[in-house]
ZAMARGU-4260 file (C-alpha; in steps of 0.2 Angstrom, whole numbers, plus 5000, padded with zeros to 4 digits):
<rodrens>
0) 5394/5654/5548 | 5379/5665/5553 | 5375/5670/5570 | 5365/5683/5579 | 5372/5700/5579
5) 5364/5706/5562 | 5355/5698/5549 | 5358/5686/5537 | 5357/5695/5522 | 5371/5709/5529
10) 5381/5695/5536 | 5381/5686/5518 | 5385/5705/5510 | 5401/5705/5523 | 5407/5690/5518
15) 5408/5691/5500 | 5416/5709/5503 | 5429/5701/5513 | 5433/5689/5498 | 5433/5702/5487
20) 5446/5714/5499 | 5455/5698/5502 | 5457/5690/5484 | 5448/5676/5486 | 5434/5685/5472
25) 5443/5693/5459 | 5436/5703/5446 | 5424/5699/5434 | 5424/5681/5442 | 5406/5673/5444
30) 5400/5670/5460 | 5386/5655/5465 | 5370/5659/5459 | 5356/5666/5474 | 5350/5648/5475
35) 5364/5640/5476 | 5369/5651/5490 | 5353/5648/5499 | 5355/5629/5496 | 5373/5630/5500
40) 5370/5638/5518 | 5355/5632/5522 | 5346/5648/5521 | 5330/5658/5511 | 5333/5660/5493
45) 5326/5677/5498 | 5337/5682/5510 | 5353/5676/5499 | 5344/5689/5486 | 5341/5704/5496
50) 5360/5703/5500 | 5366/5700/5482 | 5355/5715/5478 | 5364/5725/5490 | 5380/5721/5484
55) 5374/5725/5465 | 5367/5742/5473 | 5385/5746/5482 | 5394/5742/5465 | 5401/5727/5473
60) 5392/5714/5461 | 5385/5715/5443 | 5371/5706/5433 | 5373/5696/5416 | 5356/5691/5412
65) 5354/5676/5411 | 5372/5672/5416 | 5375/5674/5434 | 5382/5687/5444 | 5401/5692/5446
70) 5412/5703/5452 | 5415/5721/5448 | 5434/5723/5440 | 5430/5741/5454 | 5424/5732/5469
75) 5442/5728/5479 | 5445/5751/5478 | 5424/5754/5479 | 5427/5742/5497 | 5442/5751/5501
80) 5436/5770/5499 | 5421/5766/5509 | 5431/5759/5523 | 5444/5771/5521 | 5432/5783/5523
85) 5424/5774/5538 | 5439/5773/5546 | 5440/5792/5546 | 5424/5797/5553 | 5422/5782/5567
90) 5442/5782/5572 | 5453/5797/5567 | 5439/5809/5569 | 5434/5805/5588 | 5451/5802/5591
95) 5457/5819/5586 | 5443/5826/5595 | 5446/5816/5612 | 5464/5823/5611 | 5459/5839/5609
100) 5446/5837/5624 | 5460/5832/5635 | 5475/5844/5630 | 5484/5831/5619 | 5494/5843/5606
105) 5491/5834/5587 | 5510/5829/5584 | 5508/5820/5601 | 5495/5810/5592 | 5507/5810/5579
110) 5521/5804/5586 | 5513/5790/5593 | 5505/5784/5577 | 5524/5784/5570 | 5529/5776/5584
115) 5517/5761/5582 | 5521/5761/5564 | 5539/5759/5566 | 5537/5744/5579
</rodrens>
C-alpha cells in the first residue's frame, strides 16, 4: 500500500480522502482506531496519528472522545473545494498563461475543452 514518494502519514491522509471522495467513507461513519491502523498496516502507531491529525485539522475527520474517530458529514465538499481549487491554480491557471505565451486566443482554448467534452 505505502511506497517511497512521500511519507506514510500523507500517504495514509490520501487514502482515507480518496474513500471519503469516493463513498467508500461516508459521513459520520467511524473509521478504525489510530492503532488499529498501525496494527492493521504494519506501521508506527505514531505515524497513523500524526495523519489522523491532519485529517481532523483539514476538517476531514472528527473526535468523539472516548469513541473513536469519524467522518465529517462536510468532508466529501471540504475534499472537493480544495481540489477544485487546486486544479485552478496548478492546471487552468498555467494553461491559460502558456496560451497566452504562445498566441492561443482564449475561445481556442475553449473550443477545444468543449470539444473534448463532447467526445
Amino acid at each position: 500500500m505505502f511506497d517511497d514518494r512521500s511519507p506514510i502519514y500523507r500517504q495514509i491522509a490520501e487514502r482515507i480522502k480518496a474513500d471519503v471522495l469516493s463513498g467508500t467513507l461516508r459521513g459520520d461513519e467511524q473509521v478504525m482506531s489510530t492503532n488499529q491502523y498501525a496494527a492493521f498496516y504494519r506501521i508506527n502507531p505514531a505515524t497513523a496519528a500524526k495523519a489522523f491529525q491532519q485529517l481532523v485539522d483539514e476538517g476531514v475527520l472528527y473526535k468523539k472522545r472516548g469513541i473513536g474517530m469519524f467522518v465529517s458529514p462536510e468532508a466529501p465538499e471540504v475534499l472537493r473545494a480544495g481540489r477544485r481549487e487546486r486544479f485552478f491554480t496548478d492546471v487552468v491557471d498555467p494553461m491559460v498563461a502558456e496560451a497566452r505565451a504562445i498566441g492561443i486566443p482564449l475561445g481556442e482554448v475553449i473550443g477545444r475543452i468543449e470539444e473534448l467534452e463532447g467526445r
